[in-house]
C-alpha positions in Angstrom: 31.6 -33.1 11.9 29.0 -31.6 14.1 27.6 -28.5 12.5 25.8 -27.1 15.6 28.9 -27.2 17.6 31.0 -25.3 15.3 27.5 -22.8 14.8 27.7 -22.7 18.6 31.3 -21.4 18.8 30.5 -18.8 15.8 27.6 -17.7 17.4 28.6 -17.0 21.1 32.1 -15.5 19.9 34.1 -18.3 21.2 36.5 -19.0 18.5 40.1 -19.0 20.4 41.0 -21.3 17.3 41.1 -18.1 15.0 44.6 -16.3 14.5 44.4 -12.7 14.4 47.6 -12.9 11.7 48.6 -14.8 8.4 49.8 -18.1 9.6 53.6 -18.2 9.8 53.7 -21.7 8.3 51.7 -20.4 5.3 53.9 -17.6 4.5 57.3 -20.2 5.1 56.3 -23.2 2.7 53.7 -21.8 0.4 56.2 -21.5 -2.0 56.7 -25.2 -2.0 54.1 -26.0 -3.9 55.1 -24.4 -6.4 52.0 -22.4 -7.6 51.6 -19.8 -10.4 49.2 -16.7 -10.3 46.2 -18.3 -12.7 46.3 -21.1 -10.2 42.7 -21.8 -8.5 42.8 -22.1 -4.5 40.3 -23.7 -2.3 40.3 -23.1 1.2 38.3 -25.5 3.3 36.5 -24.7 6.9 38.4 -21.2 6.6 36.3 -19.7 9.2 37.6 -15.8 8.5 41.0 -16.5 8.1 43.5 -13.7 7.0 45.4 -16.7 5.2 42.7 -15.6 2.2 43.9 -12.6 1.8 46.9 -13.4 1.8 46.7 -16.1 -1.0 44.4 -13.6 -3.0 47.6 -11.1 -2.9 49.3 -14.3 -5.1 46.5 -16.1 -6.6 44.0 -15.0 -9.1 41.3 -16.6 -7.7 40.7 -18.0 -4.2 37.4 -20.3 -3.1 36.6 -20.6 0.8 34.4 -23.2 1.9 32.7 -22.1 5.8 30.0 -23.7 7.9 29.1 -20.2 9.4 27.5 -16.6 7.9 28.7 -15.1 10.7 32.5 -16.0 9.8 31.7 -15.1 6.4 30.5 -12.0 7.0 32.8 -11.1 9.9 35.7 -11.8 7.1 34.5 -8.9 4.4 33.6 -6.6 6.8 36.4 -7.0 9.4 38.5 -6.3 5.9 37.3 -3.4 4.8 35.9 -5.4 1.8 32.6 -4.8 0.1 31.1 -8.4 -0.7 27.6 -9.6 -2.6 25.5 -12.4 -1.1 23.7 -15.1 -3.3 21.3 -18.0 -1.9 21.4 -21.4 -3.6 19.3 -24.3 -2.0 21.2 -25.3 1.3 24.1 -22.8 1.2 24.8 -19.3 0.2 28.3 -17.7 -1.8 30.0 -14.6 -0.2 31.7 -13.1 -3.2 34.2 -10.1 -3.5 37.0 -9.4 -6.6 38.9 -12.7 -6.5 37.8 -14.3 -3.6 34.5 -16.7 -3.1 33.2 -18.0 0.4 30.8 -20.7 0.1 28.8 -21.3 3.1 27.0 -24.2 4.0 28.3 -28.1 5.2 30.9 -28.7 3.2 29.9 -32.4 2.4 26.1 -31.4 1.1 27.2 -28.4 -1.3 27.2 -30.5 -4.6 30.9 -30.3 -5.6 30.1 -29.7 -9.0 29.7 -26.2 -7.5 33.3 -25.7 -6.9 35.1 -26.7 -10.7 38.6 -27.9 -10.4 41.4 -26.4 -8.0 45.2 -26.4 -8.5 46.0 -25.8 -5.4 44.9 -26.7 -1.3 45.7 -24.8 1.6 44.3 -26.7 4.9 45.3 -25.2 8.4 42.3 -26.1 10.2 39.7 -28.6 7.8 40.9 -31.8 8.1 42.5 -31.7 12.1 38.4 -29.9 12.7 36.6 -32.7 11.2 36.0 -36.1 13.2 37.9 -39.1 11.8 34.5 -40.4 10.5 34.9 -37.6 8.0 38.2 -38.2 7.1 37.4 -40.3 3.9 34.5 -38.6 2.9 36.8 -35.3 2.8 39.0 -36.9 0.8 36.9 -38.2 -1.7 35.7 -34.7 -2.1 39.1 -33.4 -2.5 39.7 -35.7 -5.0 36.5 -34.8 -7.0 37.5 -31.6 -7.2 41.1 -31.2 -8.4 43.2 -32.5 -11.0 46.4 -34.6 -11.5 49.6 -32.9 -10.0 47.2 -30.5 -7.9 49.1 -30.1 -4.7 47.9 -29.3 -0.7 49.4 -27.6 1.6 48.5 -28.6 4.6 48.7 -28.3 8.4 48.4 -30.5 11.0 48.6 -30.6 15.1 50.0 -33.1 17.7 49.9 -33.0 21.0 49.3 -34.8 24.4 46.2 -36.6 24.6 46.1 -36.3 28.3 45.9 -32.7 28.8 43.8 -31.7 25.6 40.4 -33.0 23.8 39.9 -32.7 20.2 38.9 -30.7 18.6 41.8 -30.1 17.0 42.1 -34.0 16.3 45.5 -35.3 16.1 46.6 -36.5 12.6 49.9 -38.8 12.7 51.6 -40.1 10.0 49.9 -43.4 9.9 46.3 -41.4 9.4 47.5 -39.4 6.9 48.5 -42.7 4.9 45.4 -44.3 5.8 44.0 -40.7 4.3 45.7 -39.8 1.3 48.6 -42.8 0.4 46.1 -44.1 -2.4 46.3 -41.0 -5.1 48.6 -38.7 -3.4 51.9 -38.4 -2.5 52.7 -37.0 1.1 55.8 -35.2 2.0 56.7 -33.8 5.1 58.8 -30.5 5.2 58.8 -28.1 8.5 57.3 -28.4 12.1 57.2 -25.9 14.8 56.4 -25.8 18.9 52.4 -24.0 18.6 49.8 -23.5 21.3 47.3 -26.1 21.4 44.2 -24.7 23.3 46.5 -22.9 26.0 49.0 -26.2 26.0 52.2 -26.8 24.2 52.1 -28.8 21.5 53.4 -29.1 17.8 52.2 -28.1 14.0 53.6 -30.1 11.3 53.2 -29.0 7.8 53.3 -31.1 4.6 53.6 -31.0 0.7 50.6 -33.4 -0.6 51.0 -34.1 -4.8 48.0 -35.6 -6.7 49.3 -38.6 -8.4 
């Protein structure tokens, strides 16, 4: 992952990936994981995602990780929400009633920092990050949940020809490169989505910790 391009996007207001609405696939197959109200939810790269407030309505406690203060702050304030702001070393927490947004890279905040989640929600962290990263995020992921803990998560296809990552394309065969070792991977809905103004497709899966 390159920081300064993600910074860059934050910083000169270009961030056409952000939806202006709770994602649709969120709101469809949540439910699949089969989550109860103590459950812990981590959110990672969530940018200033509604999806967060929407899993705080049904979750007592819900943990963001973002690269960018400006996302962080756009989130509280765009909400209505009042927030406090604490520095530690490399990275700083956002913090309102229920919900946390660490901010910093992801793969330096220590992930002691974070205790142990129940539950994932990824739209938009692991299709961000370069395949480099993939292993490294998934190492972390591991670190920092328990057995059973399930993801939901998100990812996008499309034609290679007509679009450049970011968004990077995640098929099957990387996800069982990815995750095959300590978690289970089932698929369960897809949709037609736009792709950075192209048409392309969103397929969602059901990932249990073994």
């Amino acid at each position: 992952m390159d920081p300064k391009f993600w910074l860059d996007k934050w910083s000169s207001n270009q961030i056409g990936f952000h939806e202006n609405k709770v994602h649709n696939l969120l709101i469809a197959c949540w439910h699949s994981l089969g989550g109860e109200v103590s459950d812990k939810v981590f959110v990672p790269l969530c940018g200033k995602s509604l999806d967060l407030l929407w899993l705080r309505e049904r979750h007592n406690s819900v943990v963001g990780v973002e690269l960018s203060e400006i996302a962080a702050t756009s989130f509280f304030e765009e909400q209505g929400l009042n927030f406090t702001k604490t520095n530690r070393g490399e990275y700083s927490i956002f913090s309102n009633d229920g919900i946390q947004i660490f901010c910093g890279d992801i793969f330096k905040i220590p992930s002691t920092q974070f205790g142990y989640f129940d539950l994932v929600y990824d739209r938009a962290s692991l299709v961000a990050l370069s395949p480099s990263d993939r292993l490294r995020y998934q190492k972390l992921l591991d670190n920092i949940t328990r057995k059973k803990s399930r993801i939901l998560l998100i990812t996008v296809d499309y034609n290679p020809k007509l679009i450049s990552p970011p968004p990077h394309i995640l098929s099957d065969i990387h996800l069982q490169k990815i995750y095959a070792s300590n978690w289970k991977i089932t698929a369960i809905d897809s949709q037609e989505a736009d792709i950075k103004g192209t048409t392309g497709q969103e397929n969602c899966y059901r990932i249990e910790k073994k």
